[in-house]
N, C-alpha and C positions, 0 to 999 in steps of 0.2 A: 504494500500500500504506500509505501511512502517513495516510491518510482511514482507511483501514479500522479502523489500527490504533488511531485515534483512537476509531473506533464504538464500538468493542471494548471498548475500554476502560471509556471515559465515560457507553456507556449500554448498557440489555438490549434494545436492536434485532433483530429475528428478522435470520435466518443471509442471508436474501435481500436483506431491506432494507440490510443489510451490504455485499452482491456486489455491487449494483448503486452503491451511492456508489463501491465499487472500479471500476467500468465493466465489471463482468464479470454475462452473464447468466444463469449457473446456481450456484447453490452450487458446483456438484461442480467447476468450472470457477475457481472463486475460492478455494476452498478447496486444490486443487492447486498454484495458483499460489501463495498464501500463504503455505503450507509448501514452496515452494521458495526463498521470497525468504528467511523467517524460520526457517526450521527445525521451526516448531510447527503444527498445526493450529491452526485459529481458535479453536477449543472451550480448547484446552490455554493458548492462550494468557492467552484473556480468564480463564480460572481460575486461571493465575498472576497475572496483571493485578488479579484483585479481593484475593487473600491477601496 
């Protein structure tokens, strides 16, 4: 997760290109998981991330 959250942050990588540095192969699959480690979706995150 914290590759991801590195993506996320530092650059506008589509949502997939993202899952797969996490090692996960579907968005819907990465994004569950995400928001289980972090509490945010990936979306909500990287929109706090950029503000």
């Amino acid at each position: 997760m914290l590759l991801a959250k590195a993506a996320l942050v530092s650059s506008k990588r589509p949502m997939m290109e993202v899952a797969e540095i996490a090692g996960y192969g579907s968005v819907s699959a990465f994004s569950t998981a995400f928001s289980r480690v972090t509490g945010l979706s990936p979306t909500v995150y990287s929109q706090l991330a950029a503000s």
